[in-house]
C-alpha positions, -999 to 999 in steps of 0.1 A, spaced: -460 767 -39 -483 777 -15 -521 780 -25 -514 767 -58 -509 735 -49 -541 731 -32 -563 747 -56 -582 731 -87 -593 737 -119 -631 725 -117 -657 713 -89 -673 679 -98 -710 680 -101 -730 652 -103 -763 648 -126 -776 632 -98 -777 668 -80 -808 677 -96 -829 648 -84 -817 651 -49 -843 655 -22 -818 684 -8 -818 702 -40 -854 698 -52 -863 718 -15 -840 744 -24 -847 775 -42 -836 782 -72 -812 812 -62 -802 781 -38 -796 759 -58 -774 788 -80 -754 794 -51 -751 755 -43 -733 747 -78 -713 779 -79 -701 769 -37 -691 731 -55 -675 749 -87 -659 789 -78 -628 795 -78 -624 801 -46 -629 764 -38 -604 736 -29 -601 701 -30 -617 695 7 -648 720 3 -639 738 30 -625 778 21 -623 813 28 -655 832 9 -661 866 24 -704 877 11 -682 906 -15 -663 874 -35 -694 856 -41 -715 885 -51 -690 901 -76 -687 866 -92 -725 862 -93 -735 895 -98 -760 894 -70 -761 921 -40 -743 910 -9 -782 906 9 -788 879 -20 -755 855 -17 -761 867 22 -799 850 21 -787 822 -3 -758 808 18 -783 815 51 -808 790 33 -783 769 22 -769 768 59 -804 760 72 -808 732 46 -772 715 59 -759 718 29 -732 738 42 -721 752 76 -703 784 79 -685 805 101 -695 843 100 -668 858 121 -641 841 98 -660 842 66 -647 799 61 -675 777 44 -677 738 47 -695 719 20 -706 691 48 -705 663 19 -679 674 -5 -651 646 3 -681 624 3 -689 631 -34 -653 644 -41 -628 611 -29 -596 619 -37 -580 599 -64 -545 589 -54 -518 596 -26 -507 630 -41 -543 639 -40 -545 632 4 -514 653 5 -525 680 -10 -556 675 7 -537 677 39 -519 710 30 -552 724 24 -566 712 54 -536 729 76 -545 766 61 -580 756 77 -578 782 110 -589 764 141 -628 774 145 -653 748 151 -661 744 110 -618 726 115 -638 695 137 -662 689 113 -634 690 83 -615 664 102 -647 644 106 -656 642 66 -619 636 62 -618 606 86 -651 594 73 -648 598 37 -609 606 31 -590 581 8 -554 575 7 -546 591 38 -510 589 55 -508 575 90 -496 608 106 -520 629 91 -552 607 102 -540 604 136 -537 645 139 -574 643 125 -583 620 149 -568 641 181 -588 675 165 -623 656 167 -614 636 199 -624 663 223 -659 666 207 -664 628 203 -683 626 234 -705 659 239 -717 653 272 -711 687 289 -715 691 326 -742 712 326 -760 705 361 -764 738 378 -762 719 412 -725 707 413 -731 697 453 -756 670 437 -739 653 407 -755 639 380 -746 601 377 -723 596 348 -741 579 322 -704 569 303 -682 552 318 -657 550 291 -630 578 288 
């Protein structure tokens, strides 16, 4: 029911984190709050979940400035992206690293990805998913597919003459 269903009992970490050129540039209160991102419980199965600064540093033990600095550096690194209005975290490669491992799995994957609210972190999710999702149901991939089709050509009208327009440089709709 509910969140149960969507939730998991461990985050998969590979050895091949530590030797990663991401990791090695990270610090090591970085690289804490990296493997704790991958493995806390507040996780899900699409690395993409609720984690207000308080969660993180009662878990940790850190001050809220510490997880504040760590997820800012992890941010900066593109390890994650995050959206501070809403407090929702996107671990960019987690389905990359994390495929999921039969049908039941892409269900759950998709009831997870529903309770996702619609900020911008939602396109990128759909993305990763498309890109990296396995055993995905027809309906479900084309409902990712309509979320990222409005960003999949960012060309934004941004000539500030619009008596003199630009020529359009895509002619595909």
């Amino acid at each position: 029911s509910g969140l149960e269903s969507v939730m998991r009992d461990y985050g998969r970490v590979f050895s091949s984190f530590w030797q990663s050129e991401d990791a090695r540039a990270l610090t090591d209160d970085g690289k804490m709050l990296a493997l704790y991102l991958l493995t806390c419980p507040h996780a899900n199965l699409i690395g993409c979940f609720r984690l207000p600064n308080a969660y993180a540093a009662d878990d940790l033990k850190w001050s809220i400035e510490r997880v504040s600095k760590g997820l800012n550096e992890l941010s900066e690194s593109g390890f994650i992206v995050q959206d501070e209005a809403t407090k929702w975290v996107l671990i960019k490669k987690y389905i990359l690293w994390n495929r999921f491992e039969n049908g039941n799995v892409a269900i759950a994957a998709h009831k997870a990805y529903d309770q996702v609210p619609n900020i911008s972190i939602k396109t990128m999710l759909a993305t990763a998913l498309l890109d990296f999702g396995t055993f995905l149901k027809e309906p479900f991939v084309k409902a990712l597919e309509t979320v990222k089709k409005p960003f999949a050509n960012p060309i934004l009208n941004l000539n500030p003459n619009p008596s003199h327009p630009e020529p359009n440089q895509n002619q595909n709709p």
